[in-house]
N, C-alpha and C positions, 0 to 999 in steps of 0.2 A: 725711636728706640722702644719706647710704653708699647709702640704697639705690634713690634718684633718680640717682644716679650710675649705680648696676648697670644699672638701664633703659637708662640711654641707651648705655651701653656695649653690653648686647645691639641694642639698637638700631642701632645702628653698623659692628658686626661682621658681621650677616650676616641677608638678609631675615626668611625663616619663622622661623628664631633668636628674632629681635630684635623680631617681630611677636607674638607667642608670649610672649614674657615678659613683654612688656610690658601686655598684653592680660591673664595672669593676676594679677599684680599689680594691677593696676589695679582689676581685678574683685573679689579679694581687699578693698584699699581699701575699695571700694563698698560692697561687702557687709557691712563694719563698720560704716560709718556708718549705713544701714541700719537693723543690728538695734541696736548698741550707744550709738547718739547721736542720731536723729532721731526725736525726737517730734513727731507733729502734733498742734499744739495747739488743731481742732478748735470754732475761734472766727473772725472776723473775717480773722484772718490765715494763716490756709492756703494762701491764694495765693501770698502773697509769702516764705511759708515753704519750701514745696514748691520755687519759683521758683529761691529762693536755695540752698537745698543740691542743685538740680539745675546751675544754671550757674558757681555764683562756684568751686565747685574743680576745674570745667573750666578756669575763665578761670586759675586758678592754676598750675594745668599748665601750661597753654601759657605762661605768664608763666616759672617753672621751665624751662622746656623752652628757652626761648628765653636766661634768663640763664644757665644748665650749658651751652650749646652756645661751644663755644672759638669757632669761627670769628666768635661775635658780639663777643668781645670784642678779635681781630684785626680785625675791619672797623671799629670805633669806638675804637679806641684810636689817639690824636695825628690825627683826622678833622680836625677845625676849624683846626689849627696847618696842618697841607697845607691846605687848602683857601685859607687864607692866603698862605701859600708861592705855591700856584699864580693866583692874582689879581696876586700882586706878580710875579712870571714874568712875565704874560700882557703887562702894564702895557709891563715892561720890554723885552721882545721887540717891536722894531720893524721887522727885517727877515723874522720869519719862522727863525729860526736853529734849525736842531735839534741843533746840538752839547750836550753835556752842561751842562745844570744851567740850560736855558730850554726856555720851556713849548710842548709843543706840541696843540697840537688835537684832533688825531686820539689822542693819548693820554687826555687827559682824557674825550674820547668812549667810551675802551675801561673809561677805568676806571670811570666812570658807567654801562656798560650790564653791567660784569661786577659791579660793587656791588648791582643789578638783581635779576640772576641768584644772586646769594647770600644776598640775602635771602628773594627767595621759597622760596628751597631751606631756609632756617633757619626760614621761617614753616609750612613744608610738615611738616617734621619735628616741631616744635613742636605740629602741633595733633592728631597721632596718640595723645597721650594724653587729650586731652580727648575727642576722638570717642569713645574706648575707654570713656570713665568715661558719656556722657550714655547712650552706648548699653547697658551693662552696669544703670545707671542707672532705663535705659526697662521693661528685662527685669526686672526686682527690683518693679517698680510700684509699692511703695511711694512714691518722693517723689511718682508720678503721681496717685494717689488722694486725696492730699491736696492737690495742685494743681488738680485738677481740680472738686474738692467744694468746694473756695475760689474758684473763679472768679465764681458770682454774688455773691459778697460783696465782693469786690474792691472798691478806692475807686470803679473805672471803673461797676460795677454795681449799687453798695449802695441805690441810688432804684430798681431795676427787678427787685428780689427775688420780687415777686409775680408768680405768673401770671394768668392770663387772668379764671380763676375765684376770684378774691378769696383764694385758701389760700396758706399760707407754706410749701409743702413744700419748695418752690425755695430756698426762706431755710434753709432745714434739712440742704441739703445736705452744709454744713461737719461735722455732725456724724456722719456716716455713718464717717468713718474708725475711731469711740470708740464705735460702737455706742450702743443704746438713743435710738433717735430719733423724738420722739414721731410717732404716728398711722403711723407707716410699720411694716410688720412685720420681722420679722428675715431672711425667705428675701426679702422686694424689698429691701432694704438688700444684701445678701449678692452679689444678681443682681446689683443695678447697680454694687457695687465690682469684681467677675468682667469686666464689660463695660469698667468701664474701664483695668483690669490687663490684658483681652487685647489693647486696642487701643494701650494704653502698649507693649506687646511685642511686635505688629508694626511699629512705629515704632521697636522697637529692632533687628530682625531688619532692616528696610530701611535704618538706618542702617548694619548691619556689612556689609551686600552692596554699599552705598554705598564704603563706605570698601577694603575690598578690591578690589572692581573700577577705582576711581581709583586706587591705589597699581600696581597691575596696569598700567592704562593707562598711567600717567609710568612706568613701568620699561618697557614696550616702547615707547614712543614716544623715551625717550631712548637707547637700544641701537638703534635703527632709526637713528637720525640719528647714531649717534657714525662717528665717522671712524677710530675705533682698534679694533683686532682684541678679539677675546678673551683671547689670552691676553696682550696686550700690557697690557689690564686689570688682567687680574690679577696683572702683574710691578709696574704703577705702583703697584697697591695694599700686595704686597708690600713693594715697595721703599719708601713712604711711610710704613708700621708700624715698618720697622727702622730708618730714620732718624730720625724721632719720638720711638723707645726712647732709641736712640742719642745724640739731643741733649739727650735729659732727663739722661740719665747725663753727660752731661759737663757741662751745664749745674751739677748738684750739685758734680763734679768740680774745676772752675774755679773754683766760689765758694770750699769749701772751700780750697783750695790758696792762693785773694788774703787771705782769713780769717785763714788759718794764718800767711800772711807777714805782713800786718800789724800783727797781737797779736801775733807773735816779734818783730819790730822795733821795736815799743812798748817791750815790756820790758825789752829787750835795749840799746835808745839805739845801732841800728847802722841803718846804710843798706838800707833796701829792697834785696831783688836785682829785677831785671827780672822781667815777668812780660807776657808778651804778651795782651792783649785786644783783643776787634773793636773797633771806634770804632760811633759811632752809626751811622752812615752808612749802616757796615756789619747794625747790628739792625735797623734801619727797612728794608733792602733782604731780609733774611731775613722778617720779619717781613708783607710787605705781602701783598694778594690776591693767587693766583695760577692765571692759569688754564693749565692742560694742552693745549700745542698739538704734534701728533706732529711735523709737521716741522723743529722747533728739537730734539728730545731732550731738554730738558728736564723732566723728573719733579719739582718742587719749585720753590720757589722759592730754598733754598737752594743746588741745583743749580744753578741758571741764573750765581746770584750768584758760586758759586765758579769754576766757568770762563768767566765773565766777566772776569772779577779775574783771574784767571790769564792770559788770553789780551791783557786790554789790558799788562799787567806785561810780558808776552813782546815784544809790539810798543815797548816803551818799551828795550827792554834791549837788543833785537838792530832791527838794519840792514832787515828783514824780506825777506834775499836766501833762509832756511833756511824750510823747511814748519810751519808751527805744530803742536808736539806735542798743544794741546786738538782743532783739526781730526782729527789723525790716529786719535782716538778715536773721533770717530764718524762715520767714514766705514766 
């Protein structure tokens, strides 16, 4: 699990990085199962032998990949309770109001097509380790050759083993992976597992050209369409590493601290002192999707939330005749 973490961490961090480690790992993986755990066992069920250690620890990747990615559990986590919330809004709202804490339309639009947008991003990332494994997968040959020598025995085929000329060579195929197959010699056994290991390997060679050139493509197509500069990129990227760190640390910080008061006042039979914490309101507004648009300044979502809250507090406290100090930040 540490080290399904490490993937996606280089993953994360930095393209060739994170494409790179992930890709040896993975092949590393493969290559054990390979030699250390896959036997074909050269009977009836090679097909679905082959089958199954070619796709199910793809599909497990991407399953991993998808439950280790934090944003999936930010987008699904309190889903159905809003979704609630917002039918009982929609209900309520008879004039159309967009004052605070009634539904509006064009919101739910936004947040429906940026839930959209983040899941294909969560499925995109997700399925780069399983490409990595079918393809490293195809290159090794092994599972190929014994998928391949199973395929006329399969359930689909098992009536049509014979060919044309009455002989069961066809039926014989399953055994070619274990050698010694009758009437067949050792050098046409030899060929025909060679033929089908190099065509497993082109198929894996067209899968990795596959795969880098689509990752290729969505990285320039989405830097052709962004609206934000370079280096402005790599300030929000900056800046969303250091606040991340940052609220982990305090996060620890805070527990600790309500912890500490509350087992001292246990013991002790004295009054809590004060201790300030967000309200929900306030985690559900940190917490939700967020998407990056340059002309609010906004970097976060917890940005957005603190000089939100700041600036409506200002409006509540003064006359609004004085220039708002969140304004004068960023202009």
């Amino acid at each position: 699990m540490e080290t399904f973490k490490t993937i996606l961490h280089f993953t994360k961090k930095g393209a060739h990085l994170g494409f790179g480690a992930s890709a040896l790992l993975t092949a590393a993986g493969q290559y054990f199962f390979s030699n250390d755990v896959f036997t074909c066992p050269c009977d009836k069920y090679n097909f679905w032998y082959g089958l199954v250690f070619l796709l199910v620890p793809a599909l497990a990747l991407m399953l991993l990949g998808i439950i280790m990615n934090k944003r999936t559990w930010r987008l699904l986590t309190g889903r159905i309770p809003n979704l609630c919330c917002d039918r009982h809004r929609r209900r309520g709202s008879s004039d159309g109001a967009t004052k605070k804490g009634h539904f509006s339309q064009e919101t739910g639009t936004f947040c429906k097509s940026s839930t959209v947008v983040v899941l294909v991003e969560i499925t995109f990332n997700a399925l780069l380790l399983p490409y990595i494994w079918i393809a490293a997968a195809l290159l090794t040959g092994t599972f190929s050759e014994c998928l391949v020598t199973g395929f006329y025995r399969s359930i689909w085929y098992q009536n049509q083993c014979y060919d044309t000329n009455g002989s069961q060579e066809t039926c014989n195929l399953h055994l070619y992976p274990c050698g010694n197959v009758p009437g067949v010699t050792e050098d046409a056994r030899k060929q025909y597992l060679h033929s089908v290991k190099a065509l497993s390997q082109i198929t894996g060679w067209l899968i990795i050209a596959f795969i880098i050139s689509l990752y290729i493509l969505v990285i320039c197509v989405f830097r052709l369409r962004s609206r934000i500069s370079y280096l402005q990129l790599k300030f929000r990227a900056a800046y969303t590493d250091e606040e991340r760190s940052l609220f982990r640390t305090r996060i620890t910080q805070h527990a600790k601290q309500l912890a500490e008061r509350n087992v001292d006042s246990f013991f002790s039979q004295t009054q809590p002192e004060d201790i300030i914490t967000p309200t929900n309101h306030a985690w559900e507004e940190v917490s939700s999707l967020f998407k990056f648009i340059p002309e609010d300044h906004y970097y976060s979502a917890l940005h957005q939330y603190v000089e939100k809250e700041n600036f409506q507090k200002w409006e509540t406290d003064n006359t609004g005749s004085e220039e708002s100090p969140i304004l004068k930040q960023k202009v």
